[in-house]
N, C-alpha and C positions, 0 to 999 in steps of 0.2 A: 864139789859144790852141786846140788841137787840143782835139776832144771826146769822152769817152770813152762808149763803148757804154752803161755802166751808167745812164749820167745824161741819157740820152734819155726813160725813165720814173721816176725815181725823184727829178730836181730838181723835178716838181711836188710830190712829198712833204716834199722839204724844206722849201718854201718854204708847207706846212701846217701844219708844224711851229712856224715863228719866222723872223723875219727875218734870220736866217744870217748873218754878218759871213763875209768871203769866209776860208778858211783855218782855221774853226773844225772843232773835233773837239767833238759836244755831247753825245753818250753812247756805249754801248758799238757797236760796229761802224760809227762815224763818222758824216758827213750824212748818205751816201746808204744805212743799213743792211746795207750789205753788205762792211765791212771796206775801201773804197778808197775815195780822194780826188782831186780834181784837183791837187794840191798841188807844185808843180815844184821844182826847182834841191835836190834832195832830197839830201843827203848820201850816196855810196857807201860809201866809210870812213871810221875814225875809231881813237881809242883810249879807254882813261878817262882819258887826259890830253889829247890831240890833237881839235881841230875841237868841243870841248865850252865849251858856252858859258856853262855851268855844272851844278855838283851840289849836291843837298841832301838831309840827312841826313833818313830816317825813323826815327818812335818803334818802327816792329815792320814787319813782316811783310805781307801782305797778297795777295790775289788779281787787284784790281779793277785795271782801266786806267782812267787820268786823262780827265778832262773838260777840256776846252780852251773857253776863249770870250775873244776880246779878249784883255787880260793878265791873264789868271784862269786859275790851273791845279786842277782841285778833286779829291782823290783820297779816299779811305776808308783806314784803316790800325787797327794794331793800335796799344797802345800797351806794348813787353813787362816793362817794370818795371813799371808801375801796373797790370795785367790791365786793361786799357780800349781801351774801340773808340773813333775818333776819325774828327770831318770836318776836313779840312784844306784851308786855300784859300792857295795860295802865287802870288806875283808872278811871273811865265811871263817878265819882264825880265830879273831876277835869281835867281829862286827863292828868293828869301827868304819865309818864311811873313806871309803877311797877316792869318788868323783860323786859330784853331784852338780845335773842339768837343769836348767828352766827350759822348759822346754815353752809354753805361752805361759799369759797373765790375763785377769780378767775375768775369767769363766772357769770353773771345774765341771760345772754340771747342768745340765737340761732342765733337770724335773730333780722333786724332791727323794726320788727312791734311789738314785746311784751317782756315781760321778764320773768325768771322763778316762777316769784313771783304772778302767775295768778290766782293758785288755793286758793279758801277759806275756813279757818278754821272750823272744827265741834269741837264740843263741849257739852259734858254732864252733866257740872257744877263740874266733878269730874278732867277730862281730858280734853286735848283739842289735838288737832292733825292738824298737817301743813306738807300739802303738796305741793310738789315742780317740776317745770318743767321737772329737770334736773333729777328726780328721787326718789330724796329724801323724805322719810316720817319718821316724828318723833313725840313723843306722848311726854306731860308734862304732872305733874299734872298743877293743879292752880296754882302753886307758880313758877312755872318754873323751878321744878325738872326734869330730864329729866328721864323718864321711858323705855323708849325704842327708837330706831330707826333699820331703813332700807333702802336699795335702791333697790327701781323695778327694775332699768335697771342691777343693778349688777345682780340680783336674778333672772331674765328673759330674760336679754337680751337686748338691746338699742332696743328704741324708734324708730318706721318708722314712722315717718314725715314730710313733707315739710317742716310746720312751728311750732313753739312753744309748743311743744305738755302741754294743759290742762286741766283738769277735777278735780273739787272741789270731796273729799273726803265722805261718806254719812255713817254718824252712826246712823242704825236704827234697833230697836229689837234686842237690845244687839252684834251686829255682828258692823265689819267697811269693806265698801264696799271701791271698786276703781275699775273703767274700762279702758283699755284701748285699742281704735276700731281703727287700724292704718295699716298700708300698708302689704302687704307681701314679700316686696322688700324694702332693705333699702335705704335711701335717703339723701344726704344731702342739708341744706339750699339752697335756689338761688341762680344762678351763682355757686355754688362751686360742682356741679355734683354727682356722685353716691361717698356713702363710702364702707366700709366693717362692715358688720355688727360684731360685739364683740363677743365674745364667753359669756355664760350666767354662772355667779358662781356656786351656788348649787341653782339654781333652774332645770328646765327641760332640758335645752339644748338646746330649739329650737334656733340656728342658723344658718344661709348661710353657714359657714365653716364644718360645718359636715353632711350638708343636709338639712335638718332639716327645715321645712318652719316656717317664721316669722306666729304668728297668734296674732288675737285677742282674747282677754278673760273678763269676769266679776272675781276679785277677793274678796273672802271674808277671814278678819283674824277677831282674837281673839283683842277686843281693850285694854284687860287688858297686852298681851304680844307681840303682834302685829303678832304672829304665822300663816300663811295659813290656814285657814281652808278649803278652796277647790279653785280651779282656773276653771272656765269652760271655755271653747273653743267657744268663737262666729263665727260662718263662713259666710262669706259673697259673693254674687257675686258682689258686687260695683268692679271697675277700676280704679287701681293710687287712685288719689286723693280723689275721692269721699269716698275712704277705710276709710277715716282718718273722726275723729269724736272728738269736743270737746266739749261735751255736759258731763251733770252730771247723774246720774243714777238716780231715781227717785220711790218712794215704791208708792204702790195702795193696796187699798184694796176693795174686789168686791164680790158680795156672798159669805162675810166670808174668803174668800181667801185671803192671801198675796200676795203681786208682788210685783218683783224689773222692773219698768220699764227701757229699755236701747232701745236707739236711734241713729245710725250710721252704716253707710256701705250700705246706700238705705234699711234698713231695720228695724222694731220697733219690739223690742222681749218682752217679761215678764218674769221672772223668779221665780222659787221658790227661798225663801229667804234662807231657809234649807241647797240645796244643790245645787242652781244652775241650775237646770234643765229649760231645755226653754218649758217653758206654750205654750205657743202659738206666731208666729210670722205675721206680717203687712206688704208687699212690693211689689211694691215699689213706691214711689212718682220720681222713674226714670227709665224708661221702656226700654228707649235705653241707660242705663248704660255710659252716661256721666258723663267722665274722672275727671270733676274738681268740680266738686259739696260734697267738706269737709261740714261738718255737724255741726252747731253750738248751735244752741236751744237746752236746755233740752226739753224731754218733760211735759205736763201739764196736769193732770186729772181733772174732773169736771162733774158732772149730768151722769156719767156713760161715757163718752166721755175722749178719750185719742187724745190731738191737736198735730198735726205732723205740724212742717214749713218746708217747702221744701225749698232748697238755693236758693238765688240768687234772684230773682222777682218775682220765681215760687208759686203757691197758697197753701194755706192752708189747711192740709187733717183732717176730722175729723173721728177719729175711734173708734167703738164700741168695747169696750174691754171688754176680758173674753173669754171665749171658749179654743180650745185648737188646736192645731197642724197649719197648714200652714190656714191663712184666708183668705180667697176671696174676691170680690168686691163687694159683699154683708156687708163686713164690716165696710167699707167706709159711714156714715151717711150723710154727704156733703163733698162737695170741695167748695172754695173760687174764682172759674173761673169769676164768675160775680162781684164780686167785687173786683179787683186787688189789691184794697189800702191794704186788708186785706191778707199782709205777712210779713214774717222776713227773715232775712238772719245771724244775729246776736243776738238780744234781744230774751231771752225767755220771751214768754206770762204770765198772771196774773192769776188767778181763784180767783174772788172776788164777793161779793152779786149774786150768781149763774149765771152773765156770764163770758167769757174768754174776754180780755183784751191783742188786739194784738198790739205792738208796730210796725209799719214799717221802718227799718232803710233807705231801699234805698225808699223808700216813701214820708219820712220824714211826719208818720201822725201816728193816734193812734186811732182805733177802737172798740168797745164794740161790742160783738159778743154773739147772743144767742145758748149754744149748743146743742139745739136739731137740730135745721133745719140751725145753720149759719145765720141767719138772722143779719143784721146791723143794730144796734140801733143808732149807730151815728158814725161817721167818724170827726175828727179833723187837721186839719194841723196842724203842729208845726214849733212854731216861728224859726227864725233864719237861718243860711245857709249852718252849721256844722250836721255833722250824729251826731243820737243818738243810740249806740251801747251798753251803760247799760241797763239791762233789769227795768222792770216798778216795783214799791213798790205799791200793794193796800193795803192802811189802812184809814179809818177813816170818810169813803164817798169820797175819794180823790186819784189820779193816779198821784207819782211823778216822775219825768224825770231828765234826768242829760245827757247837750251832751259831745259831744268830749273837747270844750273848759270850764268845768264845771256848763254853764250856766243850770241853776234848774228849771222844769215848774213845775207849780201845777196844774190839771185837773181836775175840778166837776167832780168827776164818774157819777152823772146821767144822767146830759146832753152834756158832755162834751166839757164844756166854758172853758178856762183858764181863769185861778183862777190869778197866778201871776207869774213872769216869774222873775227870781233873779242871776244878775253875781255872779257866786264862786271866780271868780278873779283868776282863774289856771293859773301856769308856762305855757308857749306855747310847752315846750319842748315835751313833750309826750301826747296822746290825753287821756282822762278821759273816762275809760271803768269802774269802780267802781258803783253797783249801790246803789242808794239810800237806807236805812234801817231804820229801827222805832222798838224803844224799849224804855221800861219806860217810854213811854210820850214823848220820844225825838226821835228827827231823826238822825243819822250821814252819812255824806255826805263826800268823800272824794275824792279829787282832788289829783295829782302830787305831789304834798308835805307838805300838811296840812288836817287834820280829823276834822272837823269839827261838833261839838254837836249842835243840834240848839232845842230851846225849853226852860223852867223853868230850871233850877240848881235840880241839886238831894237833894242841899239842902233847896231849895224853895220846891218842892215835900214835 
């Protein structure tokens, strides 16, 4: 079995994580946290009738990509006749639903552009854990016993956000991570003006009402009891919006060292996994501390290279990671100035066969990028007229896409031809931010209200 560049450093982190059953997909940006798998004989095309080995209906809507372990597929979703968020664990043979959670009722969502149901499941084959806009984090085992729950915002305090606040959850090295890089003033959705911030249960207290400034933090608990194991304090000088970050946290590892990568507030920190402590920090890719630039890419490692997208149009930063205390501009290996195509605003990037793999939403193109110097190995437009706001799945020599109206492209990783371009047939109702996944030989693709397995049956396997 050929071996791909990315898993030269990063299978020892899997195998920190959990004993990996081979083919699993266990949280957001798969084993190796970087969007690609070793996963072969991968489907090129398909239809929603052809090479599909089955579909299953959802209750609503959703953001989050599926967690894959064994035959267990575990996804978070809306539920739109009942206003309820839901955990759902379906048979990955069939897709038939095995357990299904209410997790609250009443509320899916903030503001009109997303819903609480944005963050994606982790999972250690033992546990699984859903997390939720609104707050909520709850641990099962497999079966969908429920082991524990909690609410950040009870615990800490509400959420300062403009919009949606979310960040997929990250179990690695026996700890379960959660960040959350958000304003220091509270806020409520568009059009409806400032709120009051809550007072915080028995967590710290930081709130408006007693003083107390809102801040942001890295939190690590216990995934057996969901207990705090330490909460650190990120400070940031981002302004308003730019404070707010919905990126996922991300581990490295670098001369033997650990790191929890984390990205927002105009600033890239590292942390020790231990206790939190910031290694060393990167900033900023915004010099004059503009207002509206929220953070959305996790970041991506690769060949010793840590890929920063700056919001909006802005270029690609690539940084040399390790060291320790505030980094300089000597840190910076390239920027992305000459080649504009190569940014993001939304999709996190790929690290696959040892390059990065930038998807551009406001673009509309997808480039192969080499990380020592940046260089462009190819640039692609993509078809169609809709954003592509999922991030990119590399597995198999092949780059798959999914936009807003489900439509599916497939991309030669080498040269980057499309391969084949395939309607998912989505509701119009909500745009398709779900991205593509590969496990067991199969992909699952999931649109507005149907999860889709596409590939051989688990029982042709």
């Amino acid at each position: 079995m050929r071996t791909l560049t990315p898993l030269r450093t990063l299978t020892v982190l899997v195998t920190l994580v959990a004993p990996t059953l081979a083919g699993d997909w266990p949280q957001f940006r798969g084993p190796f946290f970087n969007g690609s798998t070793d996963e072969k004989g991968l489907p090129a095309s398909w239809s929603v009738t052809e090479n599909i080995a089955w579909v299953a209906d959802l209750p609503g809507p959703g953001d989050s990509t599926p967690a894959v372990w064994g035959n267990r597929v575990f996804l978070t979703s809306t539920d739109k006749e009942k206003e309820a968020l839901l955990a759902l664990c379906l048979d990955r043979r069939t897709g038939k639903p095995l357990w299904t959670r209410e997790i609250s009722s009443g509320e899916v969502r903030r503001d009109y552009r997303s819903t609480y149901a944005a963050p994606s499941p982790s999972t250690d084959g033992k546990r699984v854990f859903f997390f939720y806009g609104n707050g909520q984090l709850i641990a099962f085992d497999i079966e969908g016993k429920e082991l524990w729950r909690r609410n950040i915002q009870k615990d800490y305090g509400d959420f300062a956000f403009l919009w949606t606040f979310s960040s997929s959850p990250l179990l690695y090295d026996g700890k379960l991570y959660l960040q959350v890089l958000q304003r220091d003033v509270s806020v409520r959705p568009p059009g409806q003006g400032r709120r009051p911030r809550r007072r915080a249960g028995s967590g710290n207290g930081d709130d408006e009402e007693s003083g107390a400034p809102i801040q942001s933090y890295l939190l690590a608990m216990d995934p057996a009891t969901g207990k705090t194991l330490w909460r650190h304090f990120r400070p940031s000088d981002a302004r308003a919006e730019s404070r707010e970050a919905f990126t996922t946290p991300i581990p490295r590892e670098s001369g033997g060292r650990k790191e929890i990568l984390v990205i927002g507030g105009d600033a890239l920190t590292a942390h020790d996994p231990e206790t939190g402590k910031e290694l060393w920090r990167w900033g900023t890719w915004n010099p004059e501390r503009i207002g509206h630039w929220r953070h959305v890419p996790s970041p991506v490692a690769g060949e010793g290279i840590v890929l920063v997208c700056a919001p909006k149009r802005e270029p690609v930063y690539a940084i040399k990671g390790g060291g320790s205390g505030e980094l300089g501009a000597e840190a910076i290996a390239w920027v992305s100035r000459d080649e504009r195509s190569v940014s993001s605003d939304v999709p996190t990037p790929a690290f696959y066969d040892g390059d990065f793999f930038v998807l551009s939403d406001v673009r509309k193109s997808l480039s192969r990028v080499e990380p020592a110097t940046g260089k462009v190995k190819w640039t692609t437009p993509l078809p169609g007229d809709k954003k592509y706001e999922a991030s990119p799945l590399a597995a198999d020599g092949k780059i798959y896409l999914l936009n807003f109206i489900g439509d599916a492209v497939v991309v030669d990783a080498k040269d980057g031809d499309i391969v084949s371009t395939i309607p998912m047939k989505a509701t119009p109702e909500y745009p398709v931010r779900s991205s593509i996944i590969a496990a067991h030989g199969q992909l699952f693709i999931r649109t507005n209200r149907k999860l889709y397995c596409v590939g051989k049956s688990a029982t042709a396997q």
